[in-house]
N, C-alpha and C positions, 0 to 999 in steps of 0.2 A: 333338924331332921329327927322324926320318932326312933327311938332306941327298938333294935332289930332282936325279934325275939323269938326262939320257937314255941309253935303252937304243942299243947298238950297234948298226949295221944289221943284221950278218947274224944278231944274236937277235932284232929285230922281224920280220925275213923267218918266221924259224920259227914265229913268235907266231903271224903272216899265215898260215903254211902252214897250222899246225894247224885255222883255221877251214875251209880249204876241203878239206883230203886230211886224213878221218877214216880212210880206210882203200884196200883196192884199186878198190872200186866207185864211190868218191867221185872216184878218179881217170880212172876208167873212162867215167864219167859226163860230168866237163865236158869230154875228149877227144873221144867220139863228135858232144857239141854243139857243139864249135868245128867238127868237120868237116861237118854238119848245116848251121851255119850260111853256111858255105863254099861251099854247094851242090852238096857231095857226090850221089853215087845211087847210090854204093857204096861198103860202110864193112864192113872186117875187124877182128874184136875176137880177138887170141888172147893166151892166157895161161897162165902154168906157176905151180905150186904155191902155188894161191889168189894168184898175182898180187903175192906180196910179192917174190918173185926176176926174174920176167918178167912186164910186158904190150906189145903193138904193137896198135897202130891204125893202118889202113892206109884212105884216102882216094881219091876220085877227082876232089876238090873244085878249086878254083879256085888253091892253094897259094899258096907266100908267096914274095916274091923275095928275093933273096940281100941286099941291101938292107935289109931290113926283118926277115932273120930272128934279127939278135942282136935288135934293139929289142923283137920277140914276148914274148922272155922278163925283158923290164923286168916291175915294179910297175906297176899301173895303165895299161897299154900296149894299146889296144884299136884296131878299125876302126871299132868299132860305133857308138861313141858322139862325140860331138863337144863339147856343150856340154849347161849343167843343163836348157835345153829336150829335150833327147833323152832325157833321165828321162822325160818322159811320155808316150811313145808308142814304147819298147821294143817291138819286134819282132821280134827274137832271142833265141836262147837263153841266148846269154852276152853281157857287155857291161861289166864291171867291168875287164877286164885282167888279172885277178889269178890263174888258174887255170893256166897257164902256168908263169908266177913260183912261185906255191905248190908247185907238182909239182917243179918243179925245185930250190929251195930243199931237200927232204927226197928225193933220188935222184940216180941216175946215168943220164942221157937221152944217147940217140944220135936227130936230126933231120934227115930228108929231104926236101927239097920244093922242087918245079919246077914256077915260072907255067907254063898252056899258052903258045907260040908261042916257048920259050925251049930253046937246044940242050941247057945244062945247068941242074942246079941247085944244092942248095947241100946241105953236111955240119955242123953244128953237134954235138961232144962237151960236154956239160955236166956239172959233179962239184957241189950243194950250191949249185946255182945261179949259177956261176960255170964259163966259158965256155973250156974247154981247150984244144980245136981246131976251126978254121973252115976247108973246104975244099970247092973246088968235087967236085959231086957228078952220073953221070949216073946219073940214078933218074927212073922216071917221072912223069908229070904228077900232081899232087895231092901228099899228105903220108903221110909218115909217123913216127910216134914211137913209140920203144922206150925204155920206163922199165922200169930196172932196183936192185933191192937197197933197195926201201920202206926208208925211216926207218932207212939204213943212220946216218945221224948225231945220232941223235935215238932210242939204244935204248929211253930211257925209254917212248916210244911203242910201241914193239915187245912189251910186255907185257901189251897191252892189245888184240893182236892175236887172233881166233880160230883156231883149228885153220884147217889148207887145205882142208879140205871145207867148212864155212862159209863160209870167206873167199871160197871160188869161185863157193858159191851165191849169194854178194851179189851178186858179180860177175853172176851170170847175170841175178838180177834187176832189176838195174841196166842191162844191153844190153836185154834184152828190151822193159822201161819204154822207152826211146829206141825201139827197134825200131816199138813199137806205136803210139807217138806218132807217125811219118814212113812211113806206108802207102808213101810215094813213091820210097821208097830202099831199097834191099837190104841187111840186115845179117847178118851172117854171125858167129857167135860159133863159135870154136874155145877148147875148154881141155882141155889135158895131151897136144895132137894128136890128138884128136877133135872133129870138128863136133859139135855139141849144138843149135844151128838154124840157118835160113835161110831168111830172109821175101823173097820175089819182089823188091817194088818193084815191083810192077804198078799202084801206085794203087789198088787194090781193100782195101777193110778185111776183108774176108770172108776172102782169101787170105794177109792176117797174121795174123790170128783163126788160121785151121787149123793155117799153117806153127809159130805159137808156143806153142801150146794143145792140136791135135786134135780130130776128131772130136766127140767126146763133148761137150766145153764147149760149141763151138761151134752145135751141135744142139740143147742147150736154150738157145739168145739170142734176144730178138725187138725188133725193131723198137722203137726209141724213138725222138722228134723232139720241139717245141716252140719257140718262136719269139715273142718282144715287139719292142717296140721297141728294144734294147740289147742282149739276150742271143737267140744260138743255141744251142743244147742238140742235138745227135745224135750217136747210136752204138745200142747196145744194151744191152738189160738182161737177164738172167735170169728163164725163165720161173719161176713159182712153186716147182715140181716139183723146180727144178735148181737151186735156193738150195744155200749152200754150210754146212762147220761155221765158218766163221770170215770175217775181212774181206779175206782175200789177193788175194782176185779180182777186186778193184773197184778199178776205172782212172778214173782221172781227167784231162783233160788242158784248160787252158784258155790257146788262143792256142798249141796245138802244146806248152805245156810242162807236163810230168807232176808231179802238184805233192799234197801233202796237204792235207786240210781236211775237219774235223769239219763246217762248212756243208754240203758238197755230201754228206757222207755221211750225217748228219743228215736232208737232204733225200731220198736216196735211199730210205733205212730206213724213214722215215716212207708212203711210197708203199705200202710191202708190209704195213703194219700190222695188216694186217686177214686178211694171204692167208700170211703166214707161221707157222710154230709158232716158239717161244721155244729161242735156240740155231740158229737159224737165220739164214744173211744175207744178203740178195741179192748176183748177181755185175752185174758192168758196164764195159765198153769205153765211156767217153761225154766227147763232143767238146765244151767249152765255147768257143764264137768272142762275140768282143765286143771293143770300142774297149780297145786298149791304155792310152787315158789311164783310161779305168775301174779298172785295175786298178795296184796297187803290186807288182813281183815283186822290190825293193830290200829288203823284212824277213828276209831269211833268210838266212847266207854259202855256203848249196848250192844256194839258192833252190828250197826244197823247198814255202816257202809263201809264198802270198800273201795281199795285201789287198783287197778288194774295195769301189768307193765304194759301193754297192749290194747288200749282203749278201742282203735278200728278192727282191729281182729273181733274182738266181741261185739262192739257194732256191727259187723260185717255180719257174724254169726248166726246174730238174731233176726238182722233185716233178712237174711235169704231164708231161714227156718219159715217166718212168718213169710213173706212174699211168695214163697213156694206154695205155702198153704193157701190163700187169696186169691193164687192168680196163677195155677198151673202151668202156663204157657210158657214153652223154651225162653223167650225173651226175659221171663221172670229170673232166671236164675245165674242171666248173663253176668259174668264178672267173680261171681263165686268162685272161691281155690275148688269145692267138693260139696255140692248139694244131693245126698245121697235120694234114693226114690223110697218118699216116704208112705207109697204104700204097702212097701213091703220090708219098710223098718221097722220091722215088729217088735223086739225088747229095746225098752229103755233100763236105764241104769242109772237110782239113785243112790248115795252114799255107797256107792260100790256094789248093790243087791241089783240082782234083775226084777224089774217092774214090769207086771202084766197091764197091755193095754187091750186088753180083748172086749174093743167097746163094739157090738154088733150095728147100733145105730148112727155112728161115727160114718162120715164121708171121709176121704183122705183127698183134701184142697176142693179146688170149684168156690164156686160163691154160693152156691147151694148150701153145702154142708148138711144136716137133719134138722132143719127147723120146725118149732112147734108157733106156730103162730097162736097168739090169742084171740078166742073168738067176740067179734063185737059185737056193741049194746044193737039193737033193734034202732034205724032209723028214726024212730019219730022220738027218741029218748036222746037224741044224740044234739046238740045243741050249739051251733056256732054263730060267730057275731056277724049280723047285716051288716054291709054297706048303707043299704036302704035305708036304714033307721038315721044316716047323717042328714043334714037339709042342706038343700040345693042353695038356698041362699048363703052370702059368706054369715061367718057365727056371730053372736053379738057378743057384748061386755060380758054382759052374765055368764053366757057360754063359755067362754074362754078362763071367767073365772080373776079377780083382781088378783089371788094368791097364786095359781097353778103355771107352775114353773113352763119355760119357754129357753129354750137354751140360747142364750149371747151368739155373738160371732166367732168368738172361742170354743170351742166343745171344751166340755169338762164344766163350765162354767154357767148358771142359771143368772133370769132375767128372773124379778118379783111379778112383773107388769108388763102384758103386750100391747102397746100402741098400733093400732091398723092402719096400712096407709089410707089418705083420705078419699083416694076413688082407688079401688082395682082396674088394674089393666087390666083392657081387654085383650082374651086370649081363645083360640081354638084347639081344639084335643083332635089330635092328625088321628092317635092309634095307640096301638099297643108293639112295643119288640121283644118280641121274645120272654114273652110274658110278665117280664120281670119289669119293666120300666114303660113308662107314659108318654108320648110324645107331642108336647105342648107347643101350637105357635104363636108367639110375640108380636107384638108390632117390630120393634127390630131383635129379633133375638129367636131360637126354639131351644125349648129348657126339655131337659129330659129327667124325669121324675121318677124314684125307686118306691115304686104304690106299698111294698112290705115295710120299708123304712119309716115312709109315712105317716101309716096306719099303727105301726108299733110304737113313735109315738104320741100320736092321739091318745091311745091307750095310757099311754103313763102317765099322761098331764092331769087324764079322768083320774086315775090310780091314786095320785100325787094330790090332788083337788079336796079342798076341807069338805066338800059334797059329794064325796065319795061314800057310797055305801053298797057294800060288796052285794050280789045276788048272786046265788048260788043254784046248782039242779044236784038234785040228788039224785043216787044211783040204785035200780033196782038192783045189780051186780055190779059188790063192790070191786076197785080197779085193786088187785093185789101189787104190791111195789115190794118186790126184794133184792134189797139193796146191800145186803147185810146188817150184821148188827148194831153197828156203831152207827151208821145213816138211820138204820128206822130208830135208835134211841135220841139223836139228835133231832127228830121228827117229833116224835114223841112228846119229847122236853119242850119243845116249843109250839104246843097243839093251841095253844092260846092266840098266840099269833097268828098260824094258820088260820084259826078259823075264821079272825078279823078279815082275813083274805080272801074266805070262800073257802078254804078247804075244811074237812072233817076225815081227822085219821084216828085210826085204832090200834092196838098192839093187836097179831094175831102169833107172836111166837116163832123163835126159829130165826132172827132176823129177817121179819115179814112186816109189813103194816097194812089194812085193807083201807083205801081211801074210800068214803061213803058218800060222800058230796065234794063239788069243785066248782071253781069259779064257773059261772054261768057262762064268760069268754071263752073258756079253755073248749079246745075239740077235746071230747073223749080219748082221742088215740092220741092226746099230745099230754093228758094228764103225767102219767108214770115219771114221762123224761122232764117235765118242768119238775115234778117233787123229789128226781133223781139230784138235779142242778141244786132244789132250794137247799136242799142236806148239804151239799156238800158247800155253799155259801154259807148258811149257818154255823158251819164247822170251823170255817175259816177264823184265823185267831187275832189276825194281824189286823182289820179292821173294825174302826168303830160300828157299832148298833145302827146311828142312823144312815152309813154308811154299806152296812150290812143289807136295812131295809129297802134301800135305795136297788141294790141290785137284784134283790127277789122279785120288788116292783119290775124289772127289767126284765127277767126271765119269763113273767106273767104275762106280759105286754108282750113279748117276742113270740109266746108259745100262741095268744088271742090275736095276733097280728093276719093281715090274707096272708098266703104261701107265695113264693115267686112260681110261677107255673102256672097258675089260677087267671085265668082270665075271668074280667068282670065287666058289669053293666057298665053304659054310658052314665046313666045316674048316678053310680058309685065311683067313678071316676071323675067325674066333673065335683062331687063333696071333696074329693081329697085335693083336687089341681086347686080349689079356690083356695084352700086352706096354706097354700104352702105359695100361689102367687101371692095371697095378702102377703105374706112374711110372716105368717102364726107360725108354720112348720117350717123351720130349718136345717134341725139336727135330730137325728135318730135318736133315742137313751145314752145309746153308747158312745155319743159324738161325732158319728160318720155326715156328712153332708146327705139331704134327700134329695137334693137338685144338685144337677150341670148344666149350666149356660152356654148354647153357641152361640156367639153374637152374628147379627148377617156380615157385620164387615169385617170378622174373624173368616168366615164364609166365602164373602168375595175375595179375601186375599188366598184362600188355596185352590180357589179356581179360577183366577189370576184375571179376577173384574177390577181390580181398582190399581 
């Protein structure tokens, strides 16, 4: 057995560091909360080359005295806390100590900071966590620090860094998250010497909403609230109409800190269950206030999550906030301890401040909300895939393609090579139900066929097919997609790709991208939410590339596929029945069956002929 040994200090520091500075936004993050907690009401975040060469954060907080500012950057060195009773009634954002120490441990920090009523203040150089020069310093009231040269001593981490436009978009979305959680404070993000926002500090949530968002978001939000004995629930949710492709836009914040959790989003999603289509997901800014002993925010080293003693009280909380909003009607709010009337819940309250929400274009619930619809391209520019274009006859060899995948009887599982059978049955097309399915008769059997399943895909096997060569339309008015800034850089980064596909996107700033050309399949109005989806696949970490490519292919095909509700020609129905009586089509992308078989002597036995 190896002889047991303890590790050195300055490798457990690094150990330590690693948990809390995964990257530049993680630094970004507990800096803005220490001055946050400081009682800042004005906080400058700027940074160069995604933040691994330069960040400053610049305060207006209460600052540290000279005194106390080597001890800041010990282990475990905090104001906040005192003894293991102050575990349970955490109030602050930060309170371990360690976020300091961590940063410094893996950088090179320059430190500023002057109590008020003090003529100067103090200079701290630190290299690796160790403390090179101390001098007084005169710099204004509050703090500042400039970390520079990330994981200069620790390259192994350095490899594990993204490109600078990623890293900055964490960045952004990491200020922003703090921004929108502190209505009360002014935050101002600068990176590469450009402003990219600047939220008031008016106390109004309406006026962070616009300043971080715009117009458009902000226009479809309505009014949410709820209220028991334990839990407060307020902000806003997304009207039905203005549901997003993905979960980017759903804010969370309980007790002022911005946190994940599968409960509250769980709760949210279940609200719209009924009002949303599939691929779609609600947005929401929403304030969770409740007894700090209630909640454990000690599970996590960025404290991204917490615990809750009460998991259905905050589920409850959230589903009646949102559900109220969605779907006004008394039966909405059946079951609720206290759904107050949220059109005349007029102050919110975060970290203890009253929050103005004086949004004049704001509906309070309905499905309605204040939507701003975008206006579409002109008809003859607008471009969707025929039916007409398949042929009547079944498809040959070539068409089908020796390599273009054909799913097994298994879903999940590909065939190289489709064998046809050697005569098709004959078969007659009854109709159509309900828009959605085909009603085919057998010689002993009627198959009922999902025409969108079908058709979706046809599409991927084209997609999938080494004869595949994308054709695109381009757009006199590009589709603008703002998804924020981490989706449009991961957009971005992969424009190479894209355009193998048909698309062509651009930076337009602000977390924006303007798409200028799309696949020639895509309807216009389906663009946004397919490059919604592809961002956030692309993003995805856990699978492989071609496993990656696999399901962009599938979003593409789903978004070029008919709609259910579209009724179609005889012609265009009789190409997809051949295709799926041969046995070419059997499974969707996704592995769902495109046919169900009733047999007739399934038939005679529930009308009781045999």
């Amino acid at each position: 057995m190896p002889k047991i040994h303890q590790l050195p200090g300055h490798i457990a520091d690094l150990i330590a560091a690693g948990e809390v500075v995964e990257r530049p936004a993680s630094v970004i993050k507990e800096l803005i909360e220490n001055s946050i907690d400081a009682g800042a009401t004005v906080i400058t975040v700027e940074i160069s080359s995604g933040g691994m060469t330069y960040m400053r954060v610049t305060d207006n907080g209460c600052g540290i005295s000279s005194e106390d500012a080597k001890t800041a950057f010990l282990r475990h060195a905090t104001s906040k806390l005192k003894d293991a009773e102050g575990l349970s009634a955490i109030n602050t954002l930060g309170f371990r100590g360690e976020a300091l120490a961590a940063i410094a441990a893996v950088s090179r920090i320059e430190f500023y900071s002057r109590v008020a009523g003090e003529k100067m203040g103090v200079n701290l150089s630190l290299e690796a966590g160790e403390v090179i020069e101390e001098t007084a310093a005169g710099c204004p009231e509050g703090t500042t620090i400039i970390v520079r040269d990330l994981f200069f001593n620790t390259p192994a981490r350095l490899k594990f860094m993204k490109s600078d436009r990623a890293e900055s978009a964490a960045v952004s979305n990491a200020v922003l998250k703090c921004a929108l959680g502190s209505p009360e404070v002014s935050v101002r993000f600068i990176r590469d010497g450009k402003t990219e926002f600047h939220t008031p500090g008016d106390y109004r949530i309406d006026s962070c909403i616009y300043s971080l968002f715009g117009t458009e978001f902000a226009e479809g939000l309505v009014r949410a609230a709820s209220e028991n004995d334990s839990i407060l629930v307020q902000g806003f949710v997304s009207a039905p109409l203005s549901a997003r492709g993905n979960r980017s836009f759903q804010f969370f914040f309980v007790n002022g800190r911005s946190i994940r959790s599968k409960t509250l989003q769980a709760a949210l999603e279940q609200a719209y269950q009924n009002v949303l289509p599939q691929g779609k997901y609600p947005a929401c800014v929403l304030y969770i206030t409740t007894n700090p002993s209630d909640v454990d925010v000690n599970v996590h080293p960025s404290k991204l999550e917490i615990k809750f003693v009460s998991d259905k009280q905050v589920f409850d909380g959230v589903y009646y906030a949102a559900k109220g909003a969605v779907d006004p009607s008394p039966a909405a709010g059946r079951g609720s301890p206290s759904t107050p009337d949220i059109t005349t819940h007029a102050a919110l309250t975060v970290n203890n401040a009253p929050i103005q929400t004086n949004i004049p274009t704001f509906k309070s619930g309905g499905h309605g909300g204040s939507v701003k619809f975008k206006a579409m391209l002109a008809d003859e520019f607008k471009k969707t895939y025929k039916f007409s274009e398949f042929k009547s006859e079944p498809p040959s060899d070539r068409e089908r393609g020796a390599h273009a995948p054909v799913h097994d009887e298994k879903p999940g599982t590909y065939e190289t090579k489709f064998t046809p059978k050697q005569d098709l049955p004959s078969f007659r097309i009854i109709g159509e139900a309900m828009g959605t399915y085909v009603l085919v008769e057998m010689p002993d059997s009627i198959l009922l066929i999902d025409k969108h399943a079908t058709h979706e895909r046809i599409h991927f096997n084209a997609l999938k097919s080494e004869e595949f060569e994308p054709m695109s339309q381009s757009l006199i008015t590009p589709i603008i997609c703002r998804h924020g800034s981490e989706d449009a850089a991961v957009l971005l980064e992969n424009a190479e790709l894209l355009d193998k596909l048909g698309f062509l996107v651009e930076q337009l700033g602000d977390g924006a991208v303007a798409a200028r050309r799309i696949p020639a399949e895509i309807d216009i109005g389906e663009a946004e939410s397919a490059l919604s989806e592809i961002s956030a696949e692309l993003a995805r970490g856990q699978l492989s590339i071609p496993a990656k490519y696999d399901n962009i292919l599938r979003t593409i095909a789903c978004k070029a596929a008919i709609k259910a509700g579209k009724s179609s020609e005889p012609r265009e129905l009789e190409a997809l029945c051949k295709r799926v009586v041969s046995g070419e089509i059997r499974f969707c992308p996704h592995g769902r069956p495109v046919s169900f078989e009733i047999t007739k002597a399934s038939l005679d036995r529930s009308f009781k002929r045999s």
